[in-house]
mmCIF file of the protein (N, C-alpha, C, O) and its ligand, coordinates in Angstrom:
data_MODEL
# 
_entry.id   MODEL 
# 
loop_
_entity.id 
_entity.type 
_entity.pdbx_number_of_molecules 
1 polymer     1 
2 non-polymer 1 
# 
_entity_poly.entity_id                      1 
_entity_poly.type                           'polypeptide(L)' 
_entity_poly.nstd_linkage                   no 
_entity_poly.nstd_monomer                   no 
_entity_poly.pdbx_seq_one_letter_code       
;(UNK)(UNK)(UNK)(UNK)(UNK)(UNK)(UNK)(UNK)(UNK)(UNK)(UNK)(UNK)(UNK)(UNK)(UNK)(UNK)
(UNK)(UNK)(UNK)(UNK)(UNK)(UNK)(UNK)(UNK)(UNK)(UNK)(UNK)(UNK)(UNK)(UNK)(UNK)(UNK)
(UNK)(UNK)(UNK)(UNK)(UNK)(UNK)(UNK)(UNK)(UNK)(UNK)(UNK)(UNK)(UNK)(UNK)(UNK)(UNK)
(UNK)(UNK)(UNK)(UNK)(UNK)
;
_entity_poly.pdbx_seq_one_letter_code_can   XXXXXXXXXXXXXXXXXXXXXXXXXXXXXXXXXXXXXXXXXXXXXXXXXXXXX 
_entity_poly.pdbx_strand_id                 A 
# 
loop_
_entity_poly_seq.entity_id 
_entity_poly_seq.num 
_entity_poly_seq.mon_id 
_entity_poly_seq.hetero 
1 1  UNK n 
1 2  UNK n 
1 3  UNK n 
1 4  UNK n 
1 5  UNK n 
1 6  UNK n 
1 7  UNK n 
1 8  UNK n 
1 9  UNK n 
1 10 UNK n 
1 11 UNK n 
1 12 UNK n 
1 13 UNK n 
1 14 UNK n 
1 15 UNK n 
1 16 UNK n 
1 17 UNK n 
1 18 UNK n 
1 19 UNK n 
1 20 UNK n 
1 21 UNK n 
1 22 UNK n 
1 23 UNK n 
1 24 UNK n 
1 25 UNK n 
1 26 UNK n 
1 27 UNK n 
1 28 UNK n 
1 29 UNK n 
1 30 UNK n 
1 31 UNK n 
1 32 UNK n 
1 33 UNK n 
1 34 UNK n 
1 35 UNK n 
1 36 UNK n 
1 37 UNK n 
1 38 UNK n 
1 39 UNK n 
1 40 UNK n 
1 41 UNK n 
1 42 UNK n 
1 43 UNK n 
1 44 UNK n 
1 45 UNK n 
1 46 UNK n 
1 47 UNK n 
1 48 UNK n 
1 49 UNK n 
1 50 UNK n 
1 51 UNK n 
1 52 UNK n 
1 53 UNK n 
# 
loop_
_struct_asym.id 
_struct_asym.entity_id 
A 1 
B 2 
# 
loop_
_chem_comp.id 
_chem_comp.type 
_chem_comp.mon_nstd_flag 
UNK 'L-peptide linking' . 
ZN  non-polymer         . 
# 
_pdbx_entity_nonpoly.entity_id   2 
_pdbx_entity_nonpoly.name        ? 
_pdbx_entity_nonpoly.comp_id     ZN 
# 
_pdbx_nonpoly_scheme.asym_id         B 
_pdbx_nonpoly_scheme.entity_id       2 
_pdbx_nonpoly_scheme.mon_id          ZN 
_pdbx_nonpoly_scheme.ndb_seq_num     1 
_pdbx_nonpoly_scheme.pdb_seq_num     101 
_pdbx_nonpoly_scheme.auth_seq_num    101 
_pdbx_nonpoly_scheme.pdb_mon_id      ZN 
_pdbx_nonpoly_scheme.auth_mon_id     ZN 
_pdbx_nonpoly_scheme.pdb_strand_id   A 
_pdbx_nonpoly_scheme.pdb_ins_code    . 
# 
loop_
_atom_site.group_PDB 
_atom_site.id 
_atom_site.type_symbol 
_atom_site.label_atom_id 
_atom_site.label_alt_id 
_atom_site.label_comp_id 
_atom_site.label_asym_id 
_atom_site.label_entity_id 
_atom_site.label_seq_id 
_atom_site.pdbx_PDB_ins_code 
_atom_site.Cartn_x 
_atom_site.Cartn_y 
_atom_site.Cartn_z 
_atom_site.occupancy 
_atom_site.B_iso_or_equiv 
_atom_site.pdbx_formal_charge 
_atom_site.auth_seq_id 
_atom_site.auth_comp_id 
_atom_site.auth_asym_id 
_atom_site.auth_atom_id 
_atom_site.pdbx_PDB_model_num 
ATOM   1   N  N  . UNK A 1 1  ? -9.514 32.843 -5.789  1.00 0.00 ? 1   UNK A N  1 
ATOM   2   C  CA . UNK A 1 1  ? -8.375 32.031 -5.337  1.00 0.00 ? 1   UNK A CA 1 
ATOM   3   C  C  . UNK A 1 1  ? -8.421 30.646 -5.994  1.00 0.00 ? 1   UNK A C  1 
ATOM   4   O  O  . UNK A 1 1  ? -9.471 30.007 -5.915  1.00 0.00 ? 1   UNK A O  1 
ATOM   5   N  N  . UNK A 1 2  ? -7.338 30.124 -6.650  1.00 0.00 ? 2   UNK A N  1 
ATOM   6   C  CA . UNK A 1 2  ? -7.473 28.671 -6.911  1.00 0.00 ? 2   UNK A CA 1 
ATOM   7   C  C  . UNK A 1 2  ? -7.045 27.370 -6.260  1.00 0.00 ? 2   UNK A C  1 
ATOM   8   O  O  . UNK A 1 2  ? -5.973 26.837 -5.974  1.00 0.00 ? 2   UNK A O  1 
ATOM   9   N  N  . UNK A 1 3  ? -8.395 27.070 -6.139  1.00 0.00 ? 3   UNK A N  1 
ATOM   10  C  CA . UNK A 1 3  ? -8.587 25.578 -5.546  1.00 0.00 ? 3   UNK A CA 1 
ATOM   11  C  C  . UNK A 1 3  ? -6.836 24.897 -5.775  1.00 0.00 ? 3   UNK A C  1 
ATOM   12  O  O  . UNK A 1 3  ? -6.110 25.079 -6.752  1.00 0.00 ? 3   UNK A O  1 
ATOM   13  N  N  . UNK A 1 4  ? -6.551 24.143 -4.591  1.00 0.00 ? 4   UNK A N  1 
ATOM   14  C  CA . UNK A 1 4  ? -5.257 23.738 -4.859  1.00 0.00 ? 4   UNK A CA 1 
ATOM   15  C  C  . UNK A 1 4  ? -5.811 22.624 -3.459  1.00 0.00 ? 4   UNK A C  1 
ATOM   16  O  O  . UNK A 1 4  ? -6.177 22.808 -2.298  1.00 0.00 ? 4   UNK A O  1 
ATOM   17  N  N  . UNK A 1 5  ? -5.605 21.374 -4.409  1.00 0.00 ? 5   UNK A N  1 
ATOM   18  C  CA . UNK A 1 5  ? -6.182 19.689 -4.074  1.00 0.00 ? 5   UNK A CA 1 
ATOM   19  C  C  . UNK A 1 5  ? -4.743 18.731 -3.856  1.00 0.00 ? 5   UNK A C  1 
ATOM   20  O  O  . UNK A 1 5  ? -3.711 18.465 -4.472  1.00 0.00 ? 5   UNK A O  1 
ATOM   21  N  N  . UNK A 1 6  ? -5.212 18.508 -2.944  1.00 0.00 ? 6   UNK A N  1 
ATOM   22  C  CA . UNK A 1 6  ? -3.793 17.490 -2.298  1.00 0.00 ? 6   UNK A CA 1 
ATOM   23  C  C  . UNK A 1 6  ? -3.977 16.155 -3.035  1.00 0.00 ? 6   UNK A C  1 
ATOM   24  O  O  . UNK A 1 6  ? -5.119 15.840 -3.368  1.00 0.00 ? 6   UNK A O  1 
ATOM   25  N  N  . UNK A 1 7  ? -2.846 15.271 -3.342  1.00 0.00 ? 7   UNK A N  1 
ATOM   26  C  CA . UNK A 1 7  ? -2.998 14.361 -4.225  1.00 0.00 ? 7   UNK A CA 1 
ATOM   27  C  C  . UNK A 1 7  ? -1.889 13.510 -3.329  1.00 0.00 ? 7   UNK A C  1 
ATOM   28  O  O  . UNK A 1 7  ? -1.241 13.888 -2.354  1.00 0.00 ? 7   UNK A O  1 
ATOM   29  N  N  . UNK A 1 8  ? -1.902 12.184 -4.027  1.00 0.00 ? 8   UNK A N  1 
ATOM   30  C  CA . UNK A 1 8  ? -1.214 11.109 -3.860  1.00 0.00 ? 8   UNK A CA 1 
ATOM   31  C  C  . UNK A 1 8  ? -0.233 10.759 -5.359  1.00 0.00 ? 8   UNK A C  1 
ATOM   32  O  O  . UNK A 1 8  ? -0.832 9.932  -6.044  1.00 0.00 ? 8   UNK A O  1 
ATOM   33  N  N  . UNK A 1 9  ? 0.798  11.099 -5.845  1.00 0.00 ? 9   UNK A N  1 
ATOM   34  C  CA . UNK A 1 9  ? 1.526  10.694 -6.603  1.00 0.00 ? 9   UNK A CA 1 
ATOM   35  C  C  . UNK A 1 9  ? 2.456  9.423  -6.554  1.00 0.00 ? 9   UNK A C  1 
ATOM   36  O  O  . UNK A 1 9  ? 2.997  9.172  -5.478  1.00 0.00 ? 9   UNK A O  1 
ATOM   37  N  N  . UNK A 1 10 ? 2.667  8.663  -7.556  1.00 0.00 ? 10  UNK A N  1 
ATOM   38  C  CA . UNK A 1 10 ? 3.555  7.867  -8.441  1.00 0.00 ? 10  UNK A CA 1 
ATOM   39  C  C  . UNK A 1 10 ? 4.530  8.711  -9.491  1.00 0.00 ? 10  UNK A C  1 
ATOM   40  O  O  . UNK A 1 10 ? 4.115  9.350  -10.458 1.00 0.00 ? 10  UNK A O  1 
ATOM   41  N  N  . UNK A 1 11 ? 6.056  8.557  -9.044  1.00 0.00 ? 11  UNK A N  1 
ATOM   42  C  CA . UNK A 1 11 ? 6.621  8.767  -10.453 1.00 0.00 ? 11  UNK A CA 1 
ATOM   43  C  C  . UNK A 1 11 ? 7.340  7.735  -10.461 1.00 0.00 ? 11  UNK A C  1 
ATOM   44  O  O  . UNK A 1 11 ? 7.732  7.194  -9.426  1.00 0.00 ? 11  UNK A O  1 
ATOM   45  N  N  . UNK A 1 12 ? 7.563  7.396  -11.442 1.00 0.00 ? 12  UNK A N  1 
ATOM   46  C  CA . UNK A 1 12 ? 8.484  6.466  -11.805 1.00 0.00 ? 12  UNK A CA 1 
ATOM   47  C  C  . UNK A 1 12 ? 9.372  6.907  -12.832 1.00 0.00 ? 12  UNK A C  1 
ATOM   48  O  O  . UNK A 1 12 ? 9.123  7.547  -13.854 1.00 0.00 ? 12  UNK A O  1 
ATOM   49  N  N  . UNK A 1 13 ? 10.771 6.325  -12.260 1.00 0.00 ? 13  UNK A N  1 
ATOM   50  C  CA . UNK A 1 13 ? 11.680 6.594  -13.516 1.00 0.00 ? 13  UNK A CA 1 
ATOM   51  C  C  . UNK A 1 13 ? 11.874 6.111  -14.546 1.00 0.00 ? 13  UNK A C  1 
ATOM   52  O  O  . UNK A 1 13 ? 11.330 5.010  -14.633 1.00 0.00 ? 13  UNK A O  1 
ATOM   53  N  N  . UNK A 1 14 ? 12.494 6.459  -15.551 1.00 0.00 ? 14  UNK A N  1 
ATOM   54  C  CA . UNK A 1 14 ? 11.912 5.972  -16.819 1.00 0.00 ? 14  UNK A CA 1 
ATOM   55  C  C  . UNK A 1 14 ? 13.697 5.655  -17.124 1.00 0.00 ? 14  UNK A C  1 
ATOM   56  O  O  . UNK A 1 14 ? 13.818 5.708  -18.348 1.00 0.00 ? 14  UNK A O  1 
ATOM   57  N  N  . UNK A 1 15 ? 14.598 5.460  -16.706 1.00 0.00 ? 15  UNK A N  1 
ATOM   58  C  CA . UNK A 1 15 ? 15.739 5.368  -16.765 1.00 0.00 ? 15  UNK A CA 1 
ATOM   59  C  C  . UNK A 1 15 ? 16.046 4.085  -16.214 1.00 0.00 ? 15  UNK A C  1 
ATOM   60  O  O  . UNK A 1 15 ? 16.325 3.142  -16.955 1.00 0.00 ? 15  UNK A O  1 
ATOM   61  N  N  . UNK A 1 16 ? 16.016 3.981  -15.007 1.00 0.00 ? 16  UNK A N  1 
ATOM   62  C  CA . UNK A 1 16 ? 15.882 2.925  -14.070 1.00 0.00 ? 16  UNK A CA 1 
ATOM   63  C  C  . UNK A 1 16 ? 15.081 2.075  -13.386 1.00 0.00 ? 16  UNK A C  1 
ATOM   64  O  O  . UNK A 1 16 ? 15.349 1.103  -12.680 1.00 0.00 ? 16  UNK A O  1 
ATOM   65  N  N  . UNK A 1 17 ? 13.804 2.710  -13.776 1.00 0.00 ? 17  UNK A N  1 
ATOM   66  C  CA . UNK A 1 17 ? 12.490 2.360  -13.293 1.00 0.00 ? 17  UNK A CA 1 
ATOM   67  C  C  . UNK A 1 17 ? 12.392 2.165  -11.514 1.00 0.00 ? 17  UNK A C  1 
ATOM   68  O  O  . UNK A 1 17 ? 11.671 1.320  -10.983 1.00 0.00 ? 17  UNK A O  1 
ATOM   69  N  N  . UNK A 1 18 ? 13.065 2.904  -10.939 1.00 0.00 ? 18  UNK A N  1 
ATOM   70  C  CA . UNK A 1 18 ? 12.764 2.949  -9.232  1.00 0.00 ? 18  UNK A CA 1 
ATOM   71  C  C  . UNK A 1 18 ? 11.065 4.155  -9.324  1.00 0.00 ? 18  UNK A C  1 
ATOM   72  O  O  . UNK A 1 18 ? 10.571 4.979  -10.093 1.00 0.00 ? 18  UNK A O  1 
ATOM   73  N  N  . UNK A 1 19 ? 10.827 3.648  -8.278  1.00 0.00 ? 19  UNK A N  1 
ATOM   74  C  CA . UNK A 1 19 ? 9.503  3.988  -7.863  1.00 0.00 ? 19  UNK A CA 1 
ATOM   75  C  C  . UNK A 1 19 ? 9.417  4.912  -7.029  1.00 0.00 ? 19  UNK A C  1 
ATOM   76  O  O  . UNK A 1 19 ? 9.885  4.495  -5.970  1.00 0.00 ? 19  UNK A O  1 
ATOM   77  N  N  . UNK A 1 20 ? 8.965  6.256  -6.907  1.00 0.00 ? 20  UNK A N  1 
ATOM   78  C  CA . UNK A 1 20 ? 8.451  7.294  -5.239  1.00 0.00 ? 20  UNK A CA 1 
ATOM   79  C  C  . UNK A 1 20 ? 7.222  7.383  -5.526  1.00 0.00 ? 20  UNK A C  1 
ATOM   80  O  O  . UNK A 1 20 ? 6.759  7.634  -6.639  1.00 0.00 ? 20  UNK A O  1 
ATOM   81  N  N  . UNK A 1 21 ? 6.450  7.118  -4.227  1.00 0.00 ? 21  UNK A N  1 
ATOM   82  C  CA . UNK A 1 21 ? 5.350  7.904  -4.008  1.00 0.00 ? 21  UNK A CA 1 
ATOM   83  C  C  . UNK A 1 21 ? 5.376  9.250  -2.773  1.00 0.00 ? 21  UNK A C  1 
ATOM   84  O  O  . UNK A 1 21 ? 5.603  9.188  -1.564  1.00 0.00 ? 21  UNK A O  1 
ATOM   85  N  N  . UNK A 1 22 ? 5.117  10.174 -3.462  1.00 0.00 ? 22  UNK A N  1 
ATOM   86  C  CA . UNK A 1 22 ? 5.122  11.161 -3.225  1.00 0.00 ? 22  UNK A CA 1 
ATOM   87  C  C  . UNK A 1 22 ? 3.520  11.615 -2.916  1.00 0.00 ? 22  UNK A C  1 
ATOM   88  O  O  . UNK A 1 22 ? 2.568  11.048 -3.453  1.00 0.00 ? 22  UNK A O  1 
ATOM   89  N  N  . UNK A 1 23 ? 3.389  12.710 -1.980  1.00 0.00 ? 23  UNK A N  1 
ATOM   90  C  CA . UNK A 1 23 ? 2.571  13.378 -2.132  1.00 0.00 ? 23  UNK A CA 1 
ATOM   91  C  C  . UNK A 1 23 ? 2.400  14.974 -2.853  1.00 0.00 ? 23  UNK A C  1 
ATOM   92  O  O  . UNK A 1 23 ? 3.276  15.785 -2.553  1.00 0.00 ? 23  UNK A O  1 
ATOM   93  N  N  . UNK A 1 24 ? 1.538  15.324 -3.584  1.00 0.00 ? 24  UNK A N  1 
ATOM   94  C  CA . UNK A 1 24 ? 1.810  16.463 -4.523  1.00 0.00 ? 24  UNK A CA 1 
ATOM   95  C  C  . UNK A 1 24 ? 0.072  17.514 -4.480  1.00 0.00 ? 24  UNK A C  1 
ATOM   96  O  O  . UNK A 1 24 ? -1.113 17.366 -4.180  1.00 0.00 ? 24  UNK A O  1 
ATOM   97  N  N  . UNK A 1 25 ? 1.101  18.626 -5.048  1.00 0.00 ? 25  UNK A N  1 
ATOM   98  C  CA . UNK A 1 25 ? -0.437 19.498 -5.493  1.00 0.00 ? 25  UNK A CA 1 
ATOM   99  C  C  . UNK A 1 25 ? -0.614 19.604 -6.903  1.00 0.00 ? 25  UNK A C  1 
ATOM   100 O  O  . UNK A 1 25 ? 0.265  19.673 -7.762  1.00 0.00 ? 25  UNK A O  1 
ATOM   101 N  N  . UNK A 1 26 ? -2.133 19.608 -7.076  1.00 0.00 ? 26  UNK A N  1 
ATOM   102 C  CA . UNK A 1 26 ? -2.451 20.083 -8.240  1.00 0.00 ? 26  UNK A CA 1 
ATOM   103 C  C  . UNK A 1 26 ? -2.510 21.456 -8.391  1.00 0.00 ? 26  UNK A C  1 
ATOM   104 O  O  . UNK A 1 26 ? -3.083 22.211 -7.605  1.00 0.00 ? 26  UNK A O  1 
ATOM   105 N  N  . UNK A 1 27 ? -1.938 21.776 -9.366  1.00 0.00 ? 27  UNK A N  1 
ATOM   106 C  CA . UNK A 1 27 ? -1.844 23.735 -9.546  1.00 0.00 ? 27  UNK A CA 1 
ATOM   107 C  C  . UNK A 1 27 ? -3.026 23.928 -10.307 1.00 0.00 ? 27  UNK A C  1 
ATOM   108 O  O  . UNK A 1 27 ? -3.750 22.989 -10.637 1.00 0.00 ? 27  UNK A O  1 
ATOM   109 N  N  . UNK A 1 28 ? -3.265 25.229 -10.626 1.00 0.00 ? 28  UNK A N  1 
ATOM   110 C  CA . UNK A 1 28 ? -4.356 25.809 -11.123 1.00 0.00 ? 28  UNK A CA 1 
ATOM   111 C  C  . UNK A 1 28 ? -4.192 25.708 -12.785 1.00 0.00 ? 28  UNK A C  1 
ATOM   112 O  O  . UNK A 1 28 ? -4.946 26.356 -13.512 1.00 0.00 ? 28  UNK A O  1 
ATOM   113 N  N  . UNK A 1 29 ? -3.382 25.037 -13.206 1.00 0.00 ? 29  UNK A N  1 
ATOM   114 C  CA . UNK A 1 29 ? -3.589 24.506 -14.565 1.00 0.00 ? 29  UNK A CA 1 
ATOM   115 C  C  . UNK A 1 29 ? -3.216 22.952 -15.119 1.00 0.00 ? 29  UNK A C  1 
ATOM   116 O  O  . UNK A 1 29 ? -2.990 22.398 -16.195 1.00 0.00 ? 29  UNK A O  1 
ATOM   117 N  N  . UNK A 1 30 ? -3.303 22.583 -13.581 1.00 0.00 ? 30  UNK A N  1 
ATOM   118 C  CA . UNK A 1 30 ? -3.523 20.970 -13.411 1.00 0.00 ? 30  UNK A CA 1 
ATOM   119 C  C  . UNK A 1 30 ? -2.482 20.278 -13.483 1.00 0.00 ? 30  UNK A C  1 
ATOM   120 O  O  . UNK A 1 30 ? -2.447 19.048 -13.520 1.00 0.00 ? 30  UNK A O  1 
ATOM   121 N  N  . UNK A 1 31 ? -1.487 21.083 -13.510 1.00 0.00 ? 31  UNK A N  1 
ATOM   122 C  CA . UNK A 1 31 ? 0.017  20.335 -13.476 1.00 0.00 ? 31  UNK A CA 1 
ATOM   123 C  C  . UNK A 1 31 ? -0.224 20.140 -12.273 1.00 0.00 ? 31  UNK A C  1 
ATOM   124 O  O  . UNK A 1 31 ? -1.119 20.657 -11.606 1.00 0.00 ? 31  UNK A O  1 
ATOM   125 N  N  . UNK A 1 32 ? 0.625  19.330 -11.921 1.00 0.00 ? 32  UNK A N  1 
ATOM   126 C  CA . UNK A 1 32 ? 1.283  18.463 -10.486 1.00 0.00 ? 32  UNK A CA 1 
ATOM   127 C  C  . UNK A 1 32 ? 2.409  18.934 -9.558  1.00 0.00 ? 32  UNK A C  1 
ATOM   128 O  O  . UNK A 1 32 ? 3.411  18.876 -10.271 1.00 0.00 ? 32  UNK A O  1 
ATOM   129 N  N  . UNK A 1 33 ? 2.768  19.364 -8.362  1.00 0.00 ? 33  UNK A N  1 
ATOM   130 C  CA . UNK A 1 33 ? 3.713  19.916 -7.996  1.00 0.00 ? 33  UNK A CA 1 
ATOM   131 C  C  . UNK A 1 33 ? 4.203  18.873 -6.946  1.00 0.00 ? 33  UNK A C  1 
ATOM   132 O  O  . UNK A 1 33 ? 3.491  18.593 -5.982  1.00 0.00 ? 33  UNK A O  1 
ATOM   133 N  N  . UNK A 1 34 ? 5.538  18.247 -7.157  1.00 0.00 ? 34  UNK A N  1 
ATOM   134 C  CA . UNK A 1 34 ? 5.969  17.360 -5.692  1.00 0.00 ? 34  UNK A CA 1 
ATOM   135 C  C  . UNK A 1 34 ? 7.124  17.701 -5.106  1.00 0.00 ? 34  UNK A C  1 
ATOM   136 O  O  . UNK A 1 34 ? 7.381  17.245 -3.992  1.00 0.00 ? 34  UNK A O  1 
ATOM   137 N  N  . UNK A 1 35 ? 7.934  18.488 -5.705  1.00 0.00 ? 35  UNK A N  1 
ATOM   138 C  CA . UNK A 1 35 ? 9.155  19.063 -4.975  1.00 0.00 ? 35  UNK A CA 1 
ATOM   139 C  C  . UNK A 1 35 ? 9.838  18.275 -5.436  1.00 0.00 ? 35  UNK A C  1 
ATOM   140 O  O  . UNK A 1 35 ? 11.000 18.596 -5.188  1.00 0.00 ? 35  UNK A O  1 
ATOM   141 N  N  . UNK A 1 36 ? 9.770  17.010 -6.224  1.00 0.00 ? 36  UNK A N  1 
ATOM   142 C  CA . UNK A 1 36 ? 10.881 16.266 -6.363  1.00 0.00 ? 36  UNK A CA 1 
ATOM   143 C  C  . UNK A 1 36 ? 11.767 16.501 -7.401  1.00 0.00 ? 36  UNK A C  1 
ATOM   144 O  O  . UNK A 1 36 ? 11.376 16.996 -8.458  1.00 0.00 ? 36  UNK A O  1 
ATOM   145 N  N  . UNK A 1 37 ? 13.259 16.104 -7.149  1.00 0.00 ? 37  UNK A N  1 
ATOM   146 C  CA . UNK A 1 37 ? 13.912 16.801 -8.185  1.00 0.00 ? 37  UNK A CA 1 
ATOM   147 C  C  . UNK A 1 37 ? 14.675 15.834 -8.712  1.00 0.00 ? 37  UNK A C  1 
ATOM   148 O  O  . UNK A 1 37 ? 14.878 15.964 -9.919  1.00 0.00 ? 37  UNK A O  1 
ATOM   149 N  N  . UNK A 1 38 ? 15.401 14.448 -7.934  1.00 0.00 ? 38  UNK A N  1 
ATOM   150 C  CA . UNK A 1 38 ? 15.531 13.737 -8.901  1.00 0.00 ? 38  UNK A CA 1 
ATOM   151 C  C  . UNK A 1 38 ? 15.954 12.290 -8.491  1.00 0.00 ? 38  UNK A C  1 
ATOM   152 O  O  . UNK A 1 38 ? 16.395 12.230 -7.344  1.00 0.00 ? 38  UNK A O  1 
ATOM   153 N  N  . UNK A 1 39 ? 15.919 11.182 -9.139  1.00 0.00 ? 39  UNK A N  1 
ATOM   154 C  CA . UNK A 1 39 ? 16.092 10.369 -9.009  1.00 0.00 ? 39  UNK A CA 1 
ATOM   155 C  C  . UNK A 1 39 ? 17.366 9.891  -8.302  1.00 0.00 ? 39  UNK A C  1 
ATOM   156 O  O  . UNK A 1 39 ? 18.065 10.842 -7.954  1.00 0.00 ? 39  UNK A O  1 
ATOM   157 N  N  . UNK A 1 40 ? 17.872 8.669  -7.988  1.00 0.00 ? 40  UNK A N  1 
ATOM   158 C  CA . UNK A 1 40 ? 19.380 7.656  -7.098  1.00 0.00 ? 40  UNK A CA 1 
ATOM   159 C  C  . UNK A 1 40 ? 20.299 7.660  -8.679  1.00 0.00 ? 40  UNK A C  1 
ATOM   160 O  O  . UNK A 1 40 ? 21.525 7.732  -8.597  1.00 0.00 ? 40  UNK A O  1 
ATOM   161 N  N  . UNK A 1 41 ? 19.773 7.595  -9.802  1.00 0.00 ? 41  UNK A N  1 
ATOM   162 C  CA . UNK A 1 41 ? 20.401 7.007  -11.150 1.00 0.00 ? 41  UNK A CA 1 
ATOM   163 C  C  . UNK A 1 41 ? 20.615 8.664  -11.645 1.00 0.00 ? 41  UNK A C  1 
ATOM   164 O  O  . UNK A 1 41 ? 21.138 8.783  -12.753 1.00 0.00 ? 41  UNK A O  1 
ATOM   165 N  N  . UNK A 1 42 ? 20.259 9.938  -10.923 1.00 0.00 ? 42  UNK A N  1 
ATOM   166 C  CA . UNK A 1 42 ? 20.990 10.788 -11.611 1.00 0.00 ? 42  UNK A CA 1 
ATOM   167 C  C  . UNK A 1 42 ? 20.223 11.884 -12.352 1.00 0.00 ? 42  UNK A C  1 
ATOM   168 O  O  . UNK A 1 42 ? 20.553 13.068 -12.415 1.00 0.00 ? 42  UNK A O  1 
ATOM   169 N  N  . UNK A 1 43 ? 18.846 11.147 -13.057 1.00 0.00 ? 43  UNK A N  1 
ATOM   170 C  CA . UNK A 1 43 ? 18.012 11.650 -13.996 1.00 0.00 ? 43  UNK A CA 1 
ATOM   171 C  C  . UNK A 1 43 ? 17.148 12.574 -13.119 1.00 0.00 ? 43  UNK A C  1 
ATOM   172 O  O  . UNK A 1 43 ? 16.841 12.390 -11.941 1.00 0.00 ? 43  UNK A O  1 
ATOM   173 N  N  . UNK A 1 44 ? 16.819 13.589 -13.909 1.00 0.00 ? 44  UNK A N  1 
ATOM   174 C  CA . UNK A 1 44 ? 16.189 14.540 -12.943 1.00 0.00 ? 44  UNK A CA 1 
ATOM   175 C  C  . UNK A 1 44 ? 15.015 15.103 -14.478 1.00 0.00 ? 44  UNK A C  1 
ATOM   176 O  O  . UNK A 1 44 ? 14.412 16.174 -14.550 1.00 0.00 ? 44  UNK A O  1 
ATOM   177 N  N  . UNK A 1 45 ? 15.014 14.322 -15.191 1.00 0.00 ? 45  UNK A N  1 
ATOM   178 C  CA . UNK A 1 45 ? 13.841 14.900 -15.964 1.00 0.00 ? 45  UNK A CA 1 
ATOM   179 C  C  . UNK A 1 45 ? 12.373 14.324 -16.710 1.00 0.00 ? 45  UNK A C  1 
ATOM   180 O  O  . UNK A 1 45 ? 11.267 14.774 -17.009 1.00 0.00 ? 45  UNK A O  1 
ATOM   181 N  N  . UNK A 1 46 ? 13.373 12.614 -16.827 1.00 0.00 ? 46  UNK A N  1 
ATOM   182 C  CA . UNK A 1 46 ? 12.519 11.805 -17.316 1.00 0.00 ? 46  UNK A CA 1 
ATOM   183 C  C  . UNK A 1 46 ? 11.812 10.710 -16.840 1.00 0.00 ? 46  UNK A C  1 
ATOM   184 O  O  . UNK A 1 46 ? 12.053 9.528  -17.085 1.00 0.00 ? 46  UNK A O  1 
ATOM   185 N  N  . UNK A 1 47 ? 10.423 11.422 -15.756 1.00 0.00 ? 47  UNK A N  1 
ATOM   186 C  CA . UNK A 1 47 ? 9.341  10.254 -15.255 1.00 0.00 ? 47  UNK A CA 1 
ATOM   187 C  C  . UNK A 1 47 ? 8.141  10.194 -15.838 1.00 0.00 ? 47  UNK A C  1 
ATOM   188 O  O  . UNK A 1 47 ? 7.378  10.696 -16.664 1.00 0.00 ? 47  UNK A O  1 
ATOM   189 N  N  . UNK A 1 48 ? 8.329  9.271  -14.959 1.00 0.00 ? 48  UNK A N  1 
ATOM   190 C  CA . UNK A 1 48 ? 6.312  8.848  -15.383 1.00 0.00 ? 48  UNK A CA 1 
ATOM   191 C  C  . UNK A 1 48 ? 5.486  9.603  -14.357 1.00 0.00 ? 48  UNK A C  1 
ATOM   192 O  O  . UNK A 1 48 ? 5.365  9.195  -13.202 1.00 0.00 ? 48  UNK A O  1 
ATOM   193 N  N  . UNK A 1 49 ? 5.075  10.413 -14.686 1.00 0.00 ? 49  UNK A N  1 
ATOM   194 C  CA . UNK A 1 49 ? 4.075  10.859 -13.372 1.00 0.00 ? 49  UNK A CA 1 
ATOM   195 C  C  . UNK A 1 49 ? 2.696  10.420 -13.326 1.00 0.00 ? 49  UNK A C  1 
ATOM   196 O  O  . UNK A 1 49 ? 2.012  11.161 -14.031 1.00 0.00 ? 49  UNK A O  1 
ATOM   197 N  N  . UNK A 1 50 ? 1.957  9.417  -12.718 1.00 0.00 ? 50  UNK A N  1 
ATOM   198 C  CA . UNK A 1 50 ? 0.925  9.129  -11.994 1.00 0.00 ? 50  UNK A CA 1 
ATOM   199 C  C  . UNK A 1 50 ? 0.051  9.239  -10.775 1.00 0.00 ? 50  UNK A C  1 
ATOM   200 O  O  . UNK A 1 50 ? 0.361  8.830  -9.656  1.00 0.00 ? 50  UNK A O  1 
ATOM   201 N  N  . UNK A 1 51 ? -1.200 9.901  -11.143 1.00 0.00 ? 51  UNK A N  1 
ATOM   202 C  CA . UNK A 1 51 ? -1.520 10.554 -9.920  1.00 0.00 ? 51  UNK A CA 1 
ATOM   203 C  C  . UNK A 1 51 ? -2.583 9.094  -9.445  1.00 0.00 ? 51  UNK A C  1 
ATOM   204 O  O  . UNK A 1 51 ? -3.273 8.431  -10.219 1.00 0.00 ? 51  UNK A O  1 
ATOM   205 N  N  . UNK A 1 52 ? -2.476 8.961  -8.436  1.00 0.00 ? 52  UNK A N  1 
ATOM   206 C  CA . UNK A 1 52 ? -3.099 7.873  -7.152  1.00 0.00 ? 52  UNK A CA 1 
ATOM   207 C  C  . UNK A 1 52 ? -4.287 8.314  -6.935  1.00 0.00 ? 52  UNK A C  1 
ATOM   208 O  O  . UNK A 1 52 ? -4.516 9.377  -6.357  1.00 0.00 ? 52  UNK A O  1 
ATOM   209 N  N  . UNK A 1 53 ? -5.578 7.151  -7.598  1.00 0.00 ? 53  UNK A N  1 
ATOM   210 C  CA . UNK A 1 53 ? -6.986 7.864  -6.720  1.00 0.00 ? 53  UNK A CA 1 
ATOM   211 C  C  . UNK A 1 53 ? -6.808 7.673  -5.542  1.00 0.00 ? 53  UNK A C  1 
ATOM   212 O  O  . UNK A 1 53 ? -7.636 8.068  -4.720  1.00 0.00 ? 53  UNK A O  1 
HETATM 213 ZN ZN . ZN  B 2 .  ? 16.297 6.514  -11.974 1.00 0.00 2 101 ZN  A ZN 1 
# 
């Protein structure tokens, strides 16, 4: 079974630069999962994703 680690995320938009912190999972090939789909400005593809120690 793969380990799946709860995280603290940052994305930021890269359009408008508004800020969520989200909470997210790490998947089993270390991508990030937050459910989020998209920004107030519209953009739904281009963030910054930062994960929070
Ligand atoms: Zn935006």
């Amino acid at each position: 079974m793969p380990k799946r680690e709860r995280t603290k995320v940052l994305i930021r938009c890269k359009l408008c630069g508004e800020r969520y912190t989200l909470r997210g999972r790490r998947g089993p090939q270390g991508n990030i999962e937050t459910g989020f789909k998209r920004c107030l400005c519209d953009n739904d593809r281009d963030f910054e994703v930062i994960e929070q120690p």
